[in-house]
C-alpha positions as CSV (number, residue, x, y, z in Angstrom):
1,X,93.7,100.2,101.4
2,X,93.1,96.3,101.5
3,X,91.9,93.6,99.0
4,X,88.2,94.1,98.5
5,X,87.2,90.4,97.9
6,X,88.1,87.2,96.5
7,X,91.1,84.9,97.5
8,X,93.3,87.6,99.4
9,X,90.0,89.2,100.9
10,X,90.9,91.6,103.7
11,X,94.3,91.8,103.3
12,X,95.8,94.9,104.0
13,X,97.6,96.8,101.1
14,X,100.9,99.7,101.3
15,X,100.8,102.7,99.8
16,X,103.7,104.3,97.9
17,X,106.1,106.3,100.0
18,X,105.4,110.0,99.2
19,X,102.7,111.8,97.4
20,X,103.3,110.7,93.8
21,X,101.1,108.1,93.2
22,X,97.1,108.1,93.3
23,X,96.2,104.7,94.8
24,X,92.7,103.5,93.6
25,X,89.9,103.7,96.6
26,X,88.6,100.9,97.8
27,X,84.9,101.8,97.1
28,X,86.0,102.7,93.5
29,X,87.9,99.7,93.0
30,X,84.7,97.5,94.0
31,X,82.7,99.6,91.8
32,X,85.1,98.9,89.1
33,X,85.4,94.9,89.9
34,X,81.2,95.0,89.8
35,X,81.6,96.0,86.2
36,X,84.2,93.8,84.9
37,X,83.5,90.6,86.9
38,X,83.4,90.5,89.8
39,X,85.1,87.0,89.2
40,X,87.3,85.4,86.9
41,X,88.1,82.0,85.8
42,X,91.3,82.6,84.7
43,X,93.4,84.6,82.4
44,X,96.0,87.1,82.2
45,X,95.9,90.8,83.1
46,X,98.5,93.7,82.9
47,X,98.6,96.5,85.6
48,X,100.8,99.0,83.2
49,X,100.9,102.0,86.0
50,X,100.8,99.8,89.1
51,X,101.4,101.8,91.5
52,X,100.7,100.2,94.9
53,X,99.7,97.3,92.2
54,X,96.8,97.5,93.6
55,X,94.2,96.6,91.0
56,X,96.0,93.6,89.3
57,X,96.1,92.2,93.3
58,X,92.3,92.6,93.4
59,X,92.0,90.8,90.0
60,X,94.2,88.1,90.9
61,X,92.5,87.3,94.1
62,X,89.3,87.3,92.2
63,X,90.4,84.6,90.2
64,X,92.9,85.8,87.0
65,X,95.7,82.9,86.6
66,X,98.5,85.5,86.5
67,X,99.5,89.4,86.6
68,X,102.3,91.3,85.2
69,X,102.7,94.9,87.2
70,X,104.5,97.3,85.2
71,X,106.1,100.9,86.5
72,X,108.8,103.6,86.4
73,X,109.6,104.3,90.2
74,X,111.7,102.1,91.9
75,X,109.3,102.9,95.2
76,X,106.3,101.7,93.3
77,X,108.1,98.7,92.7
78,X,109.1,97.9,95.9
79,X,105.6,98.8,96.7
80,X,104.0,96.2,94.9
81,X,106.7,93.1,95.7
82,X,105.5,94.2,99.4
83,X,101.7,94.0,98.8
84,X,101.7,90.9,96.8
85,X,104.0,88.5,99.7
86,X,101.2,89.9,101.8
87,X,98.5,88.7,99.9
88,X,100.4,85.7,98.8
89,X,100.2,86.1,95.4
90,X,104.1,86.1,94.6
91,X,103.7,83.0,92.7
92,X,101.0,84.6,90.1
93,X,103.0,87.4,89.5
94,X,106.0,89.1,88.0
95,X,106.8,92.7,88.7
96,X,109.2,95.2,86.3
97,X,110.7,98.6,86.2
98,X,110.2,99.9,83.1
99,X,108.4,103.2,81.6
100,X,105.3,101.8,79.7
101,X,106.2,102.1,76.2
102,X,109.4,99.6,76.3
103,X,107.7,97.0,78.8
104,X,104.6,96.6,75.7
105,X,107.7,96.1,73.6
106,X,109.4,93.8,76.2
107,X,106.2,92.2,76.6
108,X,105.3,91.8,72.7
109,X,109.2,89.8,72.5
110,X,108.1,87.2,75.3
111,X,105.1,86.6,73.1
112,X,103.0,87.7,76.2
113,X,99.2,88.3,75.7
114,X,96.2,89.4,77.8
115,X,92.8,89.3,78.6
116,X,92.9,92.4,81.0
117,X,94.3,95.1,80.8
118,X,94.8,98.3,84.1
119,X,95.9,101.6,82.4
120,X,96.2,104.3,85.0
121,X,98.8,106.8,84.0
122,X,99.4,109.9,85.8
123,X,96.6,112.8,84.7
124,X,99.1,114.6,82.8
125,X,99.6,112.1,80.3
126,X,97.0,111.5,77.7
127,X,97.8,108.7,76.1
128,X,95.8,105.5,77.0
129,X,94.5,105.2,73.4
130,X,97.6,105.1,72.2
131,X,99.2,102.4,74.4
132,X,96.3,100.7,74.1
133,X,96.6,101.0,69.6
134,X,100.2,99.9,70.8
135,X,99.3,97.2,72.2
136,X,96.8,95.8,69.7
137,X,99.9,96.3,66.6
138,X,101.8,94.1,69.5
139,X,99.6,91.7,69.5
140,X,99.1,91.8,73.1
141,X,95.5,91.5,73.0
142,X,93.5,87.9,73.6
143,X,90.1,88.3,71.8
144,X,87.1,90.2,73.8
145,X,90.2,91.5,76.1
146,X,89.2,94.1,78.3
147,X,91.0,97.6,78.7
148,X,89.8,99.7,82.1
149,X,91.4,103.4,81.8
150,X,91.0,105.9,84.6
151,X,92.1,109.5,84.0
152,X,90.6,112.9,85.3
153,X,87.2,113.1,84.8
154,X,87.5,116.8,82.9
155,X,89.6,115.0,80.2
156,X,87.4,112.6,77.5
157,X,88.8,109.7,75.2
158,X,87.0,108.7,72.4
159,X,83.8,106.5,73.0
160,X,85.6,104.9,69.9
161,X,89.0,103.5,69.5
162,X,90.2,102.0,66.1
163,X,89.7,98.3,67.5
164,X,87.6,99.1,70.6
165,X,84.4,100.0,71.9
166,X,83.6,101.8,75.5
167,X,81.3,99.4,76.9
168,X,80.9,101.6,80.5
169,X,81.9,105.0,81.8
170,X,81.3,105.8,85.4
171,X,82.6,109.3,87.6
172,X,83.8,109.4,91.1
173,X,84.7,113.0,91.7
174,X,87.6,114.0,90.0
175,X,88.4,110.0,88.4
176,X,86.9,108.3,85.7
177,X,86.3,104.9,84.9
178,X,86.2,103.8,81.0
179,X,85.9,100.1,80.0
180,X,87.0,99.7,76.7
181,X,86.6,96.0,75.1
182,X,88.9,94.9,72.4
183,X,87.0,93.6,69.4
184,X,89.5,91.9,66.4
185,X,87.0,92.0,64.1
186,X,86.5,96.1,64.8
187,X,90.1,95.8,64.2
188,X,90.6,94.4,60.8
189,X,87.9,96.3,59.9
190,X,89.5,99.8,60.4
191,X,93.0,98.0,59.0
192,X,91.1,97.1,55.9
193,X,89.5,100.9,55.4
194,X,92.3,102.6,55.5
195,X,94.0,100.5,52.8
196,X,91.1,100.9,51.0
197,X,91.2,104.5,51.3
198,X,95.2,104.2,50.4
199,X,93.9,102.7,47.4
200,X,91.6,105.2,46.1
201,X,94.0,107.7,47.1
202,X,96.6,106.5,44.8
């Protein structure tokens, strides 16, 4: 694995000790960056599953300001401190152990917020609509942020999430790749529905 473009080009990344984690390829990962870029100026983005932290690397060394990597395992962790000094991209980042559920609360308490966002949980978890519902009652969310959620590819989200629309969906074997973007106004809408439908319930 190594940084596909950008800043950090070349660079070669780790992988996590053991067979627990599912690093993204680098062909996917340019196919991915070809669909949400390729090149940033600026902004925030959230690698929630990090992993080998690969993906919020790439977007940092394609241009995103800063990058928060998020997971459980202590080897992941140690994973991704090692493949950001060799990168260089300490400074842009800061790294935490914490399942993802209490680091969007942690997060939503240091008034953090993001414009985009790497949700990769393991396959047998289904939840990225949820954590990413979480994360818009958080107020983690910038406007127009985008979400990109890979899971198995013989397990379907929604095309539509209260608050977001899938803009892209591409298959690499077993993973999938949906990009989800984060629409406020989609938001308030579905808010103001069900309290309408509250209404006429009562």
């Amino acid at each position: 694995m190594r940084v596909v473009s950008g800043s950090a080009k070349g660079r070669p990344l780790k992988s996590v000790p053991g067979s627990g984690t599912r690093p993204t390829t680098d062909k996917v990962k340019e196919a991915l960056f070809s669909m949400i870029g390729p090149y940033f100026e600026g902004g925030a983005a959230l690698d929630l599953f990090a992993g080998t932290g690969g993906l919020g690397i790439e977007a940092l060394s394609r241009g995103m300001d800063s990058a928060v990597f998020v997971d459980m395992e202590q080897k992941s962790i140690d994973t991704v401190r090692a493949n950001l000094k060799a990168a260089k991209l300490e400074a842009q980042a800061e790294v935490y152990r914490n399942d993802a559920g209490r680091a969007l609360s942690a997060l939503e308490k240091r008034g953090r917020s993001f414009d985009l966002v790497f949700l990769d949980p393991p396959y047998r978890l289904k939840h990225g609509d949820e954590l990413m519902m979480a994360m818009v009652q958080k107020g983690l969310l910038r406007s127009d942020a985008v979400i990109v959620l890979e899971h198995e590819s013989s397990y379907a989200y929604p095309e539509d999430i209260p608050g977001f629309y899938r803009t892209r969906q591409a298959v690499y074997g077993e993973t999938t790749i949906s990009i989800y973007q984060y629409e406020s106004a989609l938001r308030e809408e579905a808010v103001s529905g069900k309290e309408g439908n509250d209404e006429s319930a009562n």
